[in-house]
C-alpha distance (Angstrom), angle and dihedral (degrees) to the residues before:
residue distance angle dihedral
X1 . . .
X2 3.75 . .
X3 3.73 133.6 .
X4 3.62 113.0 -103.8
X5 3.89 109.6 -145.8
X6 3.52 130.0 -155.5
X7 4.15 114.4 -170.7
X8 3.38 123.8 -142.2
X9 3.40 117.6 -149.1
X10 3.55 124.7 10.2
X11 4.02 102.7 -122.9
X12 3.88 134.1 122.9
X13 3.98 92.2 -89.1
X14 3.80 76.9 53.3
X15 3.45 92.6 55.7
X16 3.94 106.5 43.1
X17 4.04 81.6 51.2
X18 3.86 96.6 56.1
X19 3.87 97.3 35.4
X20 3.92 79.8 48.9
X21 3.77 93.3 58.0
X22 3.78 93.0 44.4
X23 3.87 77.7 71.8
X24 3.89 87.5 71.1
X25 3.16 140.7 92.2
X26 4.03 104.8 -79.3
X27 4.02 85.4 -137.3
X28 3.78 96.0 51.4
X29 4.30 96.2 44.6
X30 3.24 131.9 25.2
X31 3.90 124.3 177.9
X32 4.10 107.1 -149.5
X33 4.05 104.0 163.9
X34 3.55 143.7 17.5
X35 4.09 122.2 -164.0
X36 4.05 127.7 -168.9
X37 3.18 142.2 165.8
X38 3.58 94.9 -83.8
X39 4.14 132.5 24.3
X40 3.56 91.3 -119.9
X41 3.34 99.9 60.5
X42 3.46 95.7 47.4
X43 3.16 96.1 49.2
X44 4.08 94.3 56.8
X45 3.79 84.6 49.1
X46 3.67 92.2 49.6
X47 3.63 86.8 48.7
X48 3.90 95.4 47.9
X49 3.82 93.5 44.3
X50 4.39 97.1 40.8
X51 3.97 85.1 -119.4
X52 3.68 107.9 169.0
X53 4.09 94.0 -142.7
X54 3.55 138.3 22.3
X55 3.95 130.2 175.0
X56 3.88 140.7 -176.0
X57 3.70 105.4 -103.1
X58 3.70 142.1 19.8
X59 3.87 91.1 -103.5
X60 3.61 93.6 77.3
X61 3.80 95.1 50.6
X62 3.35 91.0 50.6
X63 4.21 93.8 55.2
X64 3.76 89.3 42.1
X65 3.90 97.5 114.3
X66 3.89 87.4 -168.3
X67 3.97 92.2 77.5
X68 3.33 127.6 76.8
X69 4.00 93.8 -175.4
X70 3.25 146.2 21.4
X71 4.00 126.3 -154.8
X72 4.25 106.9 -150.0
X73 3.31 102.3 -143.4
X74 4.76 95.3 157.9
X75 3.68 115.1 109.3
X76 4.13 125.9 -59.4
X77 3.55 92.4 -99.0
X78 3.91 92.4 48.8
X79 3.91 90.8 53.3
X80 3.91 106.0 86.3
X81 3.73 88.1 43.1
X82 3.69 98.7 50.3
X83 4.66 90.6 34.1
X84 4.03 83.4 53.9
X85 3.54 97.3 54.4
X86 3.69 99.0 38.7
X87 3.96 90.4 56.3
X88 3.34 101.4 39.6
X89 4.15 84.6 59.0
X90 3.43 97.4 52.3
X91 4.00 102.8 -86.9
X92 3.51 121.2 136.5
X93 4.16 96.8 -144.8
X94 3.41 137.9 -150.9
X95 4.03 110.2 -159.5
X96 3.92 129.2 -168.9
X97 3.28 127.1 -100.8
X98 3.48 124.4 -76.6
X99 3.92 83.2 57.9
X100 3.76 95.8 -148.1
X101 3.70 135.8 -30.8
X102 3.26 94.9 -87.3
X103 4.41 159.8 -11.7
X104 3.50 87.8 -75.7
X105 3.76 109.6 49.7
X106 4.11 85.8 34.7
X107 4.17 94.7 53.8
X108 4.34 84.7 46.9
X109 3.60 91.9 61.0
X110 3.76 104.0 33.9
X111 3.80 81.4 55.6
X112 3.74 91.8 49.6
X113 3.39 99.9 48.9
X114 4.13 89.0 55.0
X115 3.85 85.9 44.7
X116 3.79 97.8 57.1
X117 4.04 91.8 32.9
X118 3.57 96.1 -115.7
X119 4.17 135.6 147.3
X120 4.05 111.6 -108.1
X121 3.72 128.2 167.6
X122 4.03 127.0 157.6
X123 4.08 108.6 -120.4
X124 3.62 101.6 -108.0
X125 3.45 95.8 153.1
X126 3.51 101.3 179.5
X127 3.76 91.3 68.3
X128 4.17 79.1 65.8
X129 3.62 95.2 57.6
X130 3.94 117.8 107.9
X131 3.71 81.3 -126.5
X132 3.64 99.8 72.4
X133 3.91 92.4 49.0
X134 3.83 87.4 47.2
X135 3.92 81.7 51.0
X136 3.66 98.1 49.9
X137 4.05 88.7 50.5
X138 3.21 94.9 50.3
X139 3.93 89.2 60.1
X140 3.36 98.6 46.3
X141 3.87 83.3 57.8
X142 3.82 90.8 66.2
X143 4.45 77.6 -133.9
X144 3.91 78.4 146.4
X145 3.70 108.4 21.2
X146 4.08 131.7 -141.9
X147 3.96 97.1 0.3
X148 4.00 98.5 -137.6
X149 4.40 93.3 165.8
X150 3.72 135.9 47.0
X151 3.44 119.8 178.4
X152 4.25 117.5 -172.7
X153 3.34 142.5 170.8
X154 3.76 153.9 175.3
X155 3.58 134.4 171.9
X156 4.00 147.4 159.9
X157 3.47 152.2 175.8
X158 3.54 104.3 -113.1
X159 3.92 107.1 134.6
X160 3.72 90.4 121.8
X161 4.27 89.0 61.3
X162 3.41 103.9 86.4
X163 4.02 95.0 -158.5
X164 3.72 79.6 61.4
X165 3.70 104.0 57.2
X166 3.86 103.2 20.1
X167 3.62 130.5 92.9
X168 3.43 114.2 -148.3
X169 4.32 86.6 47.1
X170 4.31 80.5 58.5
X171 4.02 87.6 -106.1
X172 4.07 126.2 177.3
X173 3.75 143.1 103.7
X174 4.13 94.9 -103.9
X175 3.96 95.2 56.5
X176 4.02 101.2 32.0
X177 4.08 105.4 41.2
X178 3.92 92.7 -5.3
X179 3.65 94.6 76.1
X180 3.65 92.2 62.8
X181 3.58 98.4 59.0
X182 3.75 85.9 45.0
X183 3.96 101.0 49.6
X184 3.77 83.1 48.5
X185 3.89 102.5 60.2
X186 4.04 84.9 43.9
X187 3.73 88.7 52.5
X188 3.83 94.3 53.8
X189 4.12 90.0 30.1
X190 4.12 87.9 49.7
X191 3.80 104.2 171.3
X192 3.17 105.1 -0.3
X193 3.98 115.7 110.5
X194 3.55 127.3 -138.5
X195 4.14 119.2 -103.1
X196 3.91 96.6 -173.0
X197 3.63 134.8 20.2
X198 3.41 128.0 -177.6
X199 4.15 127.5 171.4
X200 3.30 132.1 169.9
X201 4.29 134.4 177.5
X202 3.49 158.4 161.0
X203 4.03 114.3 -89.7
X204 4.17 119.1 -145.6
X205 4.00 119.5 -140.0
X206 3.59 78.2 -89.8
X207 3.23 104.7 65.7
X208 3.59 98.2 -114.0
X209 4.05 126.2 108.3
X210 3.82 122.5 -110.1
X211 3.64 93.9 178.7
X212 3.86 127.1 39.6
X213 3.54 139.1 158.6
X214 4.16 128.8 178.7
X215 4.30 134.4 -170.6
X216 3.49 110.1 -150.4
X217 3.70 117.5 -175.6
X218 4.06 121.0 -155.5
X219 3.71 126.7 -173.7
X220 3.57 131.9 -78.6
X221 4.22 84.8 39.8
X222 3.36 95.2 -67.9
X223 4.01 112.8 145.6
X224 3.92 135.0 173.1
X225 4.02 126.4 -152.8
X226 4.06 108.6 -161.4
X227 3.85 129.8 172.2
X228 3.51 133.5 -165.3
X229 4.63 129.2 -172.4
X230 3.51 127.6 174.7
X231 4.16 73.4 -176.4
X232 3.91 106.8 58.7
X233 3.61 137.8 25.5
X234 3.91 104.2 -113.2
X235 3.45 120.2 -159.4
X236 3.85 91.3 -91.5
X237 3.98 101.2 -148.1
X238 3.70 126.6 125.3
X239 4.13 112.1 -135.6
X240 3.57 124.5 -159.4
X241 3.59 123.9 -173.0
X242 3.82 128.8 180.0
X243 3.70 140.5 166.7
X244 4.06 93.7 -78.2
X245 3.75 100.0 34.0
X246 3.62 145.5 -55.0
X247 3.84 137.6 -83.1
X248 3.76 120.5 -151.2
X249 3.45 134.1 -156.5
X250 3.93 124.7 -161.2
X251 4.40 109.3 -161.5
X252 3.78 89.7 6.9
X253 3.63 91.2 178.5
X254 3.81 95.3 65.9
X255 3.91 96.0 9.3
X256 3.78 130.0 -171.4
X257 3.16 97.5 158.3
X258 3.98 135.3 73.4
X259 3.64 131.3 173.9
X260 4.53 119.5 -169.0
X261 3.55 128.4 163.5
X262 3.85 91.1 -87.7
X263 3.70 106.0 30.7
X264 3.65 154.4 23.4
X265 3.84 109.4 -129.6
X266 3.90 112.9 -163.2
X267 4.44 131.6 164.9
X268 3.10 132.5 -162.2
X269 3.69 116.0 -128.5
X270 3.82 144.3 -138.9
X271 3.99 112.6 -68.8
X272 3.86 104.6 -149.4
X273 4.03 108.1 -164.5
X274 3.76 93.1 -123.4
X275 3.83 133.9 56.0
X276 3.60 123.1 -85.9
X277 3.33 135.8 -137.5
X278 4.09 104.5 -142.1
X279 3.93 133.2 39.6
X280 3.86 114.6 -81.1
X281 3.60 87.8 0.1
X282 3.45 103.4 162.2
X283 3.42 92.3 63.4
X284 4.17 85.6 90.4
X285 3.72 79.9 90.3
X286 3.81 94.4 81.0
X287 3.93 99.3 49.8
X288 4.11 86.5 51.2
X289 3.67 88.9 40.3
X290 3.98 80.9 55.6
X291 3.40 98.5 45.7
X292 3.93 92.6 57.8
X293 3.91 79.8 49.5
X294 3.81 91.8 61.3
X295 3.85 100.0 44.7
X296 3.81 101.5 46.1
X297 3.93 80.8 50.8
X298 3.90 88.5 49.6
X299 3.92 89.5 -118.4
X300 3.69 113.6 161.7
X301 4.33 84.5 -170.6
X302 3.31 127.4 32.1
X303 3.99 113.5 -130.5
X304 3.89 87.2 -125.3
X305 3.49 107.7 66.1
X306 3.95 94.2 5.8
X307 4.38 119.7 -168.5
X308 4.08 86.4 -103.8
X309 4.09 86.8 62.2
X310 3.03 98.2 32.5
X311 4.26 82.6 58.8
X312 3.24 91.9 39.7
X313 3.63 96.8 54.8
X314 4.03 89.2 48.6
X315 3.77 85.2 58.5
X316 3.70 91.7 46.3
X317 3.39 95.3 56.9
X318 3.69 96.7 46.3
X319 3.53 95.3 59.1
X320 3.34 86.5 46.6
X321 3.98 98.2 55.9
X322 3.86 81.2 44.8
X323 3.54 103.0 58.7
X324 4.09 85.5 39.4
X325 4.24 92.0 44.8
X326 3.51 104.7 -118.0
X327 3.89 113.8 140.0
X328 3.98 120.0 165.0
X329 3.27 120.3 -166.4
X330 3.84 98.3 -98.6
X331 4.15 80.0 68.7
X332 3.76 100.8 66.9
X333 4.07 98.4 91.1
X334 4.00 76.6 47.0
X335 3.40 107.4 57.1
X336 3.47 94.4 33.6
């Protein structure tokens, strides 16, 4: 039986994800309504994408009893609001990455979700790609031995977004690119916890950071170095370097490309028929692919980005944005 998708917001993330999905099997996902913020521009995208309905607002998605899940794809600020609503209506959810704006509003929902019996996973995508399980392999070969140094980083010129630089629209380096270089140090790092943290950056008039970087130390001298910019466009690679050798991986946010001691790894991805909007876009296909995985298993998680990552990276990136100084206004009971 196939997933029947309702999209949340009507955006270009939006977009990439449904023309992903038309990539699909037909019987496996199905798209059946779009919402946004206003009727005309879901209807456009409804047009676009050959989505049966659309409405103005997420209410109506959420009462729609023909869709069995909804993909949040609105602004990080807009994501707990929209996530809450969704479960609490009977729609197993699948929310953009950064998850919330924080521990608290992430832990709330996780805990919903498992309350009301109901799938939830934050879009990482990346942790989809073939790449990562190639990556995972290749350490449980030993090809490069005890990994001791990670080195990652991602970085843009975005100024002129203003959901990248503003405040109030959840805007800053750590939470929009940041969280990348973060979710991929925890991927390789998996269960180990951090015993140092340091981060420092470069605040906007706003109040927000374009550039960051952080040091984060982990037992058994293990250590990571990550950078983020909404400023500059960083050479976007993720290094890792053990004992034996090192692995490196060009785009690691969408990769396709892996390069080890012995080999050079590449995919090919997903062709939608239309263009895109970001790099290696249609890759979206294997996190929804995954997420029809999970609920005809009767997962409520799915093992790749599981709820205790997706809470630990929450509390990663707060104490990142605390060392750095940003505080939104969803922070104040946290800080406090």
């Amino acid at each position: 039986m196939a997933l029947k998708w309702g999209i949340a917001s009507a955006g270009k993330i939006s977009h990439d994800f449904v023309a992903s999905i038309h990539t699909l099997p037909s019987s496996n996902h199905e798209v059946v309504a779009v919402a946004a913020r206003s009727l005309d521009i879901a209807s456009k995208f409804a047009q676009i994408h050959s989505i049966p309905r659309f409405y103005r607002g997420y209410e109506n998605l959420a009462l729609d009893n023909d869709i069995n899940i909804i993909y949040v794809g609105a602004i990080h600020p807009k994501h707990y609001s929209i996530t809450k609503m969704m479960l609490e209506n009977g729609k197993h959810v699948l929310c953009e990455k950064p998850f919330t704006m924080n521990e608290n509003q992430t832990r709330e929902l996780l805990q919903l979700s498992k309350k009301n019996n109901l799938f939830l996973m934050e879009a990482v995508w990346s942790r989809c790609f073939p790449i990562y399980q190639e990556l995972t392999n290749q350490i449980s070969t030993d090809i490069i031995g005890d990994i001791i140094y990670i080195n990652v980083c991602l970085g843009f010129p975005l100024q002129n977004v203003p959901r990248c630089v503003n405040k109030e629209l959840g805007g800053g380096g750590i939470l929009d690119v940041g969280v990348y270089p973060m979710q991929f140090v925890q991927y390789v790092y998996r269960g180990l916890k951090p015993i140092k943290f340091v981060g420092r950056g470069h605040l906007n008039e706003h109040g927000t950071d374009d550039t960051a970087a952080a040091v984060i130390v982990y037992p058994n001298n293990k250590i990571a170095v990550m950078s983020c910019s909404t400023k500059v466009l960083l050479p976007n690679e993720a290094i890792v370097v053990g004992t034996k050798g090192t692995i490196r991986i060009p785009t690691f946010w969408c990769p396709t490309k892996m390069v080890t001691p012995e080999k050079i790894f590449e995919y090919e991805l997903p062709k939608p028929n239309i263009p895109l909007n970001f790099q290696n876009g249609g890759g979206m296909a294997y996190e929804a692919e995954e997420v029809r995985r999970c609920i005809n298993l009767g997962l409520l998680e799915s093992p790749r980005m599981p709820h205790s990552e997706t809470l630990e990276l929450s509390q990663l990136l707060d104490l990142y944005r605390k060392e750095v100084g940003v505080i939104y206004d969803e922070d104040v009971i946290l800080y406090e």
